[in-house]
C-alpha positions as a printed Julia matrix, in Angstrom:
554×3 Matrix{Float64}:
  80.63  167.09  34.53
  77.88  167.67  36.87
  75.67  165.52  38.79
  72.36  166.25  36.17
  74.43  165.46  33.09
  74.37  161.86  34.64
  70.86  162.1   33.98
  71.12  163.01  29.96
  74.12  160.64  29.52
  72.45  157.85  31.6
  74.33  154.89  29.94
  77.49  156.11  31.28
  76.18  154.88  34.85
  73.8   152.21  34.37
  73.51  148.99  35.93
  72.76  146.78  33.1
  70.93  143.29  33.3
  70.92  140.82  30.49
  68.5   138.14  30.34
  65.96  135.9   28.15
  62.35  136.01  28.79
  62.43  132.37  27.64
  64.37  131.17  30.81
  63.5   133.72  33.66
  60.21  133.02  35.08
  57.33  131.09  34.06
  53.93  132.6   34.71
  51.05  129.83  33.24
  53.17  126.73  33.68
  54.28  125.82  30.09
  57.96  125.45  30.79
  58.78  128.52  29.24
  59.41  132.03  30.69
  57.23  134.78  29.54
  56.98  138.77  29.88
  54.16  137.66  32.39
  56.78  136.68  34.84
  59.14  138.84  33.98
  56.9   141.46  35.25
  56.3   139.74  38.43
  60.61  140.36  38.69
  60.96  143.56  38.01
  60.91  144.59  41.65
  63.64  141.93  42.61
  65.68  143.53  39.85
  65.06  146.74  41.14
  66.02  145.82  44.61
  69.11  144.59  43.0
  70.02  147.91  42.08
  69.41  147.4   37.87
  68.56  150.64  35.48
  68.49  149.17  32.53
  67.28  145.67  31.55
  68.51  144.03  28.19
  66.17  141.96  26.59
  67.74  139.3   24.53
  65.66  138.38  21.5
  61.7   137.71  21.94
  60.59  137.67  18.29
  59.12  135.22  16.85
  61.32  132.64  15.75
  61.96  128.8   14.29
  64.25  128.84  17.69
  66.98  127.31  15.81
  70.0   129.79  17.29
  68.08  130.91  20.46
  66.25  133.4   19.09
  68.58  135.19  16.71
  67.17  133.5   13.94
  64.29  135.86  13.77
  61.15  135.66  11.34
  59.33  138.43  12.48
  61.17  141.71  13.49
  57.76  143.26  14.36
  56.55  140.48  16.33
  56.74  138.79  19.81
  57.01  134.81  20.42
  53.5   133.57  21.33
  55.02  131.54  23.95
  56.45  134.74  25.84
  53.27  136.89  25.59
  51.93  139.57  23.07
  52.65  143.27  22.79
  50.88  144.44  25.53
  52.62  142.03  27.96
  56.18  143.87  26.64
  54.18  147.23  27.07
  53.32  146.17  31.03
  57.02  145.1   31.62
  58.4   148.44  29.99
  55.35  151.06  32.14
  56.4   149.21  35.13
  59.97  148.74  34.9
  60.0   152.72  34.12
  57.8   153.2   37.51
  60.46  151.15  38.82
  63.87  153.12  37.55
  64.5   150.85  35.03
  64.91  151.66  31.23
  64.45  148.66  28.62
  66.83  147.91  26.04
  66.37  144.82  23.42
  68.36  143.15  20.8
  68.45  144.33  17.36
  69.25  141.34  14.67
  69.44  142.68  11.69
  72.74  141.33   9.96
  70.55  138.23   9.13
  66.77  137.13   9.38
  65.89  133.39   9.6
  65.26  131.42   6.33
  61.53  131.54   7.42
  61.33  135.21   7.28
  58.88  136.1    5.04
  60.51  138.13   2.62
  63.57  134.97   2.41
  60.41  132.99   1.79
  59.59  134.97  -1.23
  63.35  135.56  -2.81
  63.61  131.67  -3.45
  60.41  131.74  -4.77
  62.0   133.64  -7.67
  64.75  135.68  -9.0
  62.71  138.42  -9.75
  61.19  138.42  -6.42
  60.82  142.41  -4.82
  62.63  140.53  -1.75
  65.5   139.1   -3.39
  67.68  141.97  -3.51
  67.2   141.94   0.11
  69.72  139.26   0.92
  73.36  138.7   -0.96
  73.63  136.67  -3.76
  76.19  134.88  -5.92
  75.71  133.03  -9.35
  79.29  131.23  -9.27
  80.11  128.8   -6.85
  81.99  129.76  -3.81
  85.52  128.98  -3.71
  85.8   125.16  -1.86
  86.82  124.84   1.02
  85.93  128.02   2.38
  84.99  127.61   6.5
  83.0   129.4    8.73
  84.64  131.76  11.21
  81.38  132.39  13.49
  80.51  128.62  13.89
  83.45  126.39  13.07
  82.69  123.16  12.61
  79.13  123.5   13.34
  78.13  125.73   9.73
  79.38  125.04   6.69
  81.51  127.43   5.04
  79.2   131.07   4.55
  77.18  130.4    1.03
  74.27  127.86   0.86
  72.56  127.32  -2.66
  69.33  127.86  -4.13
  68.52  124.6   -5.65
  65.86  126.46  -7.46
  67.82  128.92  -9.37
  71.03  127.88  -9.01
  72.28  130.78  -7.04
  74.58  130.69  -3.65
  73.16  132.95  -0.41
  75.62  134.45   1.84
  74.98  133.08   5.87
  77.84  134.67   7.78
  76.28  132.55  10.46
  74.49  129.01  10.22
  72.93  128.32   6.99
  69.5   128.81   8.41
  69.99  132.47   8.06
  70.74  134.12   5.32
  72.54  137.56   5.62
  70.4   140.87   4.76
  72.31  143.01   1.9
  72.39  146.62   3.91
  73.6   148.15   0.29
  70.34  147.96  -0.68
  67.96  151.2    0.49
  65.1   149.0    0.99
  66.51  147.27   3.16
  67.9   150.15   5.45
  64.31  151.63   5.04
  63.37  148.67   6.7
  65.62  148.23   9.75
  64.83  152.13  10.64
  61.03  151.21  10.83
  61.81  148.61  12.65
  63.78  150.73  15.23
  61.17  152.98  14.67
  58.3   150.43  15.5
  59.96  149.81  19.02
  61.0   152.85  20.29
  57.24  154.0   19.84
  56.56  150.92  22.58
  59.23  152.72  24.87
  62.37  151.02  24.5
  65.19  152.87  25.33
  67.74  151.33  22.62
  69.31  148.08  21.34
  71.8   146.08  21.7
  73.46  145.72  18.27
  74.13  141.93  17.23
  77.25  141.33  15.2
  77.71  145.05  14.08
  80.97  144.23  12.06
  79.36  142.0    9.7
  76.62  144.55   9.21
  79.18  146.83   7.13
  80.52  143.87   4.67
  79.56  145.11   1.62
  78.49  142.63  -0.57
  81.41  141.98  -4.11
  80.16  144.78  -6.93
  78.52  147.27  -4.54
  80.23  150.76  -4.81
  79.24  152.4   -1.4
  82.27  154.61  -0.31
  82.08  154.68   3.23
  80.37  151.41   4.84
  79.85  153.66   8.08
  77.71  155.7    6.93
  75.19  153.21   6.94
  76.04  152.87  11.09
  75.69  157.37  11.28
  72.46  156.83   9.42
  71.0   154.37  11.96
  72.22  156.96  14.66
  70.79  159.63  13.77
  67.27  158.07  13.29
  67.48  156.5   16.79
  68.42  160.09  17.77
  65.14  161.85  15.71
  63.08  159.63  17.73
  64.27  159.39  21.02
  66.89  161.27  22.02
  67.81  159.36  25.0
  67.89  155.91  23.24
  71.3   154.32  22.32
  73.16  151.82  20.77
  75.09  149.04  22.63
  77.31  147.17  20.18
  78.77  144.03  19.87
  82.28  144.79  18.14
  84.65  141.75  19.29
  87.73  143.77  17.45
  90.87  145.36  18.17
  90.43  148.87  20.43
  92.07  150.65  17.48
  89.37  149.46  15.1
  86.71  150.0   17.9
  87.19  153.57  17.97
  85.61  153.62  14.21
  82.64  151.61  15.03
  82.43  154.76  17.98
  82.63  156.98  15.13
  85.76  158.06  15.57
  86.51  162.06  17.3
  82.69  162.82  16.02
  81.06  159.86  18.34
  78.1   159.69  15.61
  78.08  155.93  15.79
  77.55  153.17  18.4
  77.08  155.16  21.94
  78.48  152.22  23.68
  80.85  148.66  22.81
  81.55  145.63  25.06
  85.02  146.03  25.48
  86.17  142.61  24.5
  89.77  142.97  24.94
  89.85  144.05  28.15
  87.52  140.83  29.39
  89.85  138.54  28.04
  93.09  140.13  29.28
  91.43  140.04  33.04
  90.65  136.33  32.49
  94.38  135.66  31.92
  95.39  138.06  34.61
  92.82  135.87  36.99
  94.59  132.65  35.53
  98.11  133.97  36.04
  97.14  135.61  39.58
  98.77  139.05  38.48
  96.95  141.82  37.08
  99.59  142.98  34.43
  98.04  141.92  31.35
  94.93  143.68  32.35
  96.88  146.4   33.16
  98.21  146.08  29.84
  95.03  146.26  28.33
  93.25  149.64  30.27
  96.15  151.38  29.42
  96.11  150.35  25.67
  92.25  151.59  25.59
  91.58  154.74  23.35
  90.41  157.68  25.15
  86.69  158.41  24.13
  84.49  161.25  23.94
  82.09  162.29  26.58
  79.45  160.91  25.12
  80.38  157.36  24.13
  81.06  154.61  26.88
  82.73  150.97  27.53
  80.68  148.23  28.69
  82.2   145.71  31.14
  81.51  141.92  31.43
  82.77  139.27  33.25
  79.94  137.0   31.46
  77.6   136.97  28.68
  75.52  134.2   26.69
  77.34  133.2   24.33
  80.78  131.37  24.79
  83.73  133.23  26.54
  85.78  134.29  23.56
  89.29  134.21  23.95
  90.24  134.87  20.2
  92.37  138.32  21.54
  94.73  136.18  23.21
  97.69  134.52  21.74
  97.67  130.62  21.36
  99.76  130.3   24.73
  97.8   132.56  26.27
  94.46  131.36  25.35
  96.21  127.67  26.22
  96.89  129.29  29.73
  93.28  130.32  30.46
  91.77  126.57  28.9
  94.2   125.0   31.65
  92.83  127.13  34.26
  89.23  127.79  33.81
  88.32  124.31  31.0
  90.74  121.7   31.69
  87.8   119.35  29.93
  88.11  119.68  26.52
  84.31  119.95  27.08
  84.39  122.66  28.26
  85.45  124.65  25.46
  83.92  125.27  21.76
  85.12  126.77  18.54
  88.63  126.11  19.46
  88.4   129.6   21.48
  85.94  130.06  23.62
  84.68  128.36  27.2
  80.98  127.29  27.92
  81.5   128.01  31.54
  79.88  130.35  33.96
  82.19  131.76  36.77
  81.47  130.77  39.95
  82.92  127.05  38.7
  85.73  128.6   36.59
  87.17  129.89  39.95
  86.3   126.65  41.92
  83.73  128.27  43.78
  86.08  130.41  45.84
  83.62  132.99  47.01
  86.95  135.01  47.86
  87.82  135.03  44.2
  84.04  135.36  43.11
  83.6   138.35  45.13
  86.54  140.16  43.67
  85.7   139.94  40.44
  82.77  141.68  40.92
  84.36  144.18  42.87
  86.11  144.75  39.71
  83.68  144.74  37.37
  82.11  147.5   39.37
  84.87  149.87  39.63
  86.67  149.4   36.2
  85.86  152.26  33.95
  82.93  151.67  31.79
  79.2   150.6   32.83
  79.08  147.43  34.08
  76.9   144.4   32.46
  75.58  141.25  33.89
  74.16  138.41  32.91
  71.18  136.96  34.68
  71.84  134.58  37.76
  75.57  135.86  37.87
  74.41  137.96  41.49
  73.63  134.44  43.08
  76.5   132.46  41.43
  74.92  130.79  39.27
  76.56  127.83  37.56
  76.33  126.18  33.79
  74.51  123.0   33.23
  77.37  120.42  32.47
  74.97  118.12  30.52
  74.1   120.33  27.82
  76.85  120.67  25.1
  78.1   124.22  23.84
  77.33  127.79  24.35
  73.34  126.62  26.08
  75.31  125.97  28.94
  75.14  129.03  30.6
  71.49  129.47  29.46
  69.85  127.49  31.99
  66.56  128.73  33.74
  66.9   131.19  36.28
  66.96  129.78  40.15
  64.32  131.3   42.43
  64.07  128.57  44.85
  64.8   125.15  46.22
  61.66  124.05  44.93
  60.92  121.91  41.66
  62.82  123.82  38.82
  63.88  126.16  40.79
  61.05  127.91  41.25
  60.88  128.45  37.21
  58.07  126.86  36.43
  55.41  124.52  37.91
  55.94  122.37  34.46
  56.92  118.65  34.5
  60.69  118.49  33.95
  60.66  117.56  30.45
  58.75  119.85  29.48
  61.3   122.96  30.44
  62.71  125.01  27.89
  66.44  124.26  29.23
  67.23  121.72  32.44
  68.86  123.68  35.7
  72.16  122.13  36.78
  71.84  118.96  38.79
  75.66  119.11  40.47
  76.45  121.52  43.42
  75.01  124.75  41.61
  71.59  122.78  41.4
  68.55  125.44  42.64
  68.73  123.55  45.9
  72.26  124.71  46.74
  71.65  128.15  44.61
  68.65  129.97  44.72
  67.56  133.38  45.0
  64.85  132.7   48.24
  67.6   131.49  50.44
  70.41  134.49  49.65
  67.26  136.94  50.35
  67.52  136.25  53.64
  71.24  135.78  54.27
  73.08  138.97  54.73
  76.69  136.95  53.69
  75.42  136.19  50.53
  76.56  136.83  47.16
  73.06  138.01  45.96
  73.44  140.61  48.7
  76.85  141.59  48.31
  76.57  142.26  44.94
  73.28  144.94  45.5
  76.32  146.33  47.79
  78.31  147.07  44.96
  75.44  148.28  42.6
  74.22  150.84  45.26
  78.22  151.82  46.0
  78.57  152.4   41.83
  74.95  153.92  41.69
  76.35  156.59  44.36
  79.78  157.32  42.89
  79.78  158.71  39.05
  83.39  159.39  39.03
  83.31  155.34  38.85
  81.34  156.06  35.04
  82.53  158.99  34.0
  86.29  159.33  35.45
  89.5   159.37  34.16
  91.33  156.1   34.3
  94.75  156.21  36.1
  97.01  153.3   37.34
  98.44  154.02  40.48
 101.89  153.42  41.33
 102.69  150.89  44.42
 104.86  148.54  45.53
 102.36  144.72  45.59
 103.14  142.69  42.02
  99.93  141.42  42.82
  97.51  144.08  43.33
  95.82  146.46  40.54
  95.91  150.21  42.41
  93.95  152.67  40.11
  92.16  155.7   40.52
  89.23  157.41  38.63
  88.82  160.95  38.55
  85.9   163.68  37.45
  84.3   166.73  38.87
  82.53  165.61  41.24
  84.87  163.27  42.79
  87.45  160.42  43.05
  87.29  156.79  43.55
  90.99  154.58  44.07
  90.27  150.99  44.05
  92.58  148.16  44.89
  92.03  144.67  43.95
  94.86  141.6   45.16
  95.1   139.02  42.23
  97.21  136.89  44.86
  96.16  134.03  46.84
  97.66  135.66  49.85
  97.37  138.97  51.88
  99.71  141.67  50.44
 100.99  145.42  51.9
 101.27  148.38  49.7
 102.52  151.74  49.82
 101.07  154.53  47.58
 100.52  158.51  47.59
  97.29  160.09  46.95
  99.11  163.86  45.92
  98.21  167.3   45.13
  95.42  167.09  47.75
  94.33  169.86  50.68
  95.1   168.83  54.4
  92.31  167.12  56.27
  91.69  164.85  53.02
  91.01  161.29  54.26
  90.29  157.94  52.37
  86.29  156.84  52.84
  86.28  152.82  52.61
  82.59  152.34  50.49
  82.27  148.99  51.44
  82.96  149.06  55.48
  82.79  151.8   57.72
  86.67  153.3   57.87
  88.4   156.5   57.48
  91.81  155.97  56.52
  94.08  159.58  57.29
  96.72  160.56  54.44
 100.35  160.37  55.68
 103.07  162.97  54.78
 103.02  163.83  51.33
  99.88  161.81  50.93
 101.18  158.38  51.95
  99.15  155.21  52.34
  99.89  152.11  53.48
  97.47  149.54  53.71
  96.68  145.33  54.17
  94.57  143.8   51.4
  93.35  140.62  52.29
  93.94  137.47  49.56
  91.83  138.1   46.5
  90.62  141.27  48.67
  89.32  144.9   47.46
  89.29  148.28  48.47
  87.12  150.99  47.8
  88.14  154.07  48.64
  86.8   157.33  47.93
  89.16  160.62  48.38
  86.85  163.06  50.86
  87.93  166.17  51.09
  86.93  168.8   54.03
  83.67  170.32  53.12
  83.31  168.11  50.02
  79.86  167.72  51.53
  79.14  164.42  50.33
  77.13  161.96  52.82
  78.98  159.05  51.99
């Protein structure tokens, strides 16, 4: 690689910020964020070091399931703005670095949608064949593996006709059938319809369900359907991409990528790997994380991982084994709470880890330097916490805390009148708040534009070759990522206590010395490359190999 291809692949070493209009910043004092005060953000996010903003879903919507339940895939919520407020945010984030991505729904609409409104207005409907039908009834006792206990089963009926709809999700929204052209015709005007606005891609909801073909449908190769969305997005913008949600084994992952061809999804959340590092951070040692880098499938050049520590929804633990996932309840949700679905916590991490900004800090560190482009969620870079009051996954989707002021600085609203309530415990906007880490140079808000200008500076961090390095600490993940241009080896202590480790940095020309990227130190290479070093309790290293004449500033 060279330096300019990080340019055409830009993905591959983004800084990518997720966040809902709805809850970020209120500009006309309705309780409700809007893409008016998002735009009065984008230069704190660009100070934070973000290049690529995710949009979570801003159509217009019963707001039933936050959004996903959309009933106009053209539209924008009248409470959040019109098209040209989206337009302003996208022009200025651009001016300001940042590329826009938003969510594409498109494995269900809500039952509102128009063209749902017209299929149970008859069978012969033009729009009927758009969603899945059935004229037997389901099996009983069927259940619903999205939203246990909270949907019922995946078919609701059409009192009118008599027929059953497919909802893979709550009843409320009825699954799109993808077999049929039409419908496919539609989601690539949709994508269409947006890129033309300037978004730079989407974030994929749900892809796996998207390629369940529906009993009776004779399509050989469900994929297909996944290339063909490609290489539209491709015709019309051939920087846009796809960032998919694929909670599945890696093996199966590297289909959704498109296999050796990489024709598919350009990027995946690598779900695996987030839940091994949550039971490495309950267990204090960094094998099963280990574990899982090493079990990752190699990828193409052109495809990427994309690393989380937290998203909106709940954090899924349905990779782990039952004593496993039992391990990281005990640790992170002793309330029962504090969990949902039987496999998933409604927690944010600043209170999973007590508040231990030793711990908190390293897991950012991590997220930074593991390979793959790293995501967060909004309010993670000032530790935000979850509202304890509200029930289920909404905990984690409280408004965003500028200040100490009323609501945070969200919205000059009454109270009541907010579209979610801030925590009122020790993560309350007095105790967190953007305003007061601006000015504190220990903070967490500026520690983690540290990392993001540290990653932004070092693409071997993006684009390297993932290697665990021998040493001699149980506690401590050594590894090293290698490209062209450069090489980063990062150590990170799992251990509540300050550990010593030998390694060898080999095969490298005299005069090479290790360049700490987060204080100022030059560490020299021993004979044969030797290193021994102290990492502090839940501490981390980065250090980048510099070479004589390597002519790198930093």
């Amino acid at each position: 690689m060279k330096i300019t291809d990080t340019s055409d692949l830009w993905w591959k070493t983004a800084v990518i910020y997720c966040l809902d209009v709805e809850t970020f910043l209120d500009s006309n004092g309705d309780g409700v964020g809007d893409l008016q005060g998002l735009s009065q953000r984008i230069d704190y996010l660009a100070q934070l070091g973000v290049t690529c903003l995710w949009l979570m879903p801003f159509y217009p919507t019963p707001d039933r399931d936050d959004g996903y339940d959309v009933s106009d895939f053209y539209g924008i919520d009248p409470r959040l703005g019109n098209h040209g407020d989206l337009v302003e945010v996208i022009r200025t984030a651009r001016d300001r670095g940042m590329r826009v991505i938003v969510d594409l729904v498109i494995n269900h609409t809500s039952d509102r949608h128009p063209w749902f409104v017209s299929a149970l207005r008859s069978v012969d409907s033009p729009y009927r064949d758009y969603y899945v039908w059935r004229s037997d009834a389901p099996p009983k006792g069927q259940k619903n593996a999205v939203f246990p206990g909270q949907a019922n089963g995946i078919w609701g009926k059409d009192e009118k006709s008599g027929q059953w709809y497919q909802h893979s999700f709550y009843e409320h929204q009825p699954d799109l059938n993808l077999a049929n052209p039409r419908v496919r015709d539609e989601i690539a005007k949709i994508i269409g319809f947006w890129l033309q606005l300037g978004i730079s891609g989407f974030r994929v909801d749900a892809v796996p369900f998207l390629l369940e073909i529906p009993e009776g449908v004779d399509i050989p190769e469900p994929h297909d359907m996944l290339r063909d969305i490609r290489r539209f997005l491709q015709r019309r913008s051939s920087e846009a991409i796809l960032l998919g949600e694929v909670n599945l084994p890696y093996e199966t992952q590297v289909d959704y990528f498109g296999g050796e061809n990489g024709d598919e999804l350009t990027m995946q959340f690598d779900f695996v790997g987030m839940q091994a590092l949550y039971l490495s951070f309950a267990r204090q040692d960094p094998a099963p994380l280990i574990a899982a880098l090493r079990d990752r499938p190699v990828l193409g050049p052109e495809v990427q991982w994309a690393n989380f520590l937290r998203n909106h929804d709940e954090l899924t633990l349905d990779k782990l084994s039952d004593a496993e996932r039992q391990e990281v309840f005990e640790a992170f949700a002793p309330d029962e709470r504090q969990r949902v679905f039987g496999r998933g916590i409604t927690r944010r991490l600043p209170p999973m880890l007590g508040g231990d900004p030793r711990r908190i800090r390293m897991a950012y560190s991590l997220l930074f330097t593991l390979p793959g482009t790293p995501v967060l969620f909004y309010g993670e870079e000032i530790g935000m916490g979850e509202n304890v009051e509200i029930s289920g996954r909404e905990a984690v989707r409280t408004p965003m805390q500028w200040s100490a002021e009323r609501n945070g600085g969200f919205s000059d609203a009454a109270p009541r009148r907010l579209t979610a309530k801030p925590p009122s415990d020790g993560y309350a906007p007095e105790h967190v708040n953007v305003a007061a880490q601006l000015v504190d140079p220990d903070s967490l808000l500026y520690f983690v534009r540290a990392l993001t200008s540290r990653y932004r500076i070092s693409p071997e961090l993006g684009w390297g070759t993932f290697e665990v390095v021998d040493q001699s600490a149980d506690s401590l993940l050594v590894h090293s990522l290698t490209a062209d241009v450069g090489r980063v080896i990062a150590l990170h202590n799992f251990a509540e206590v300050p550990v010593t480790t030998t390694f060898r940095v080999a095969d490298e020309p005299d005069g090479t010395t290790l360049l700490d990227l987060l204080e100022p130190s030059h560490i020299p290479l021993g004979p044969d490359g030797a290193v021994e070093l102290e990492v502090a309790a839940y501490g981390y290293r980065w250090l980048r190999v510099s070479r004589p004449g390597d002519g790198r500033v930093v």
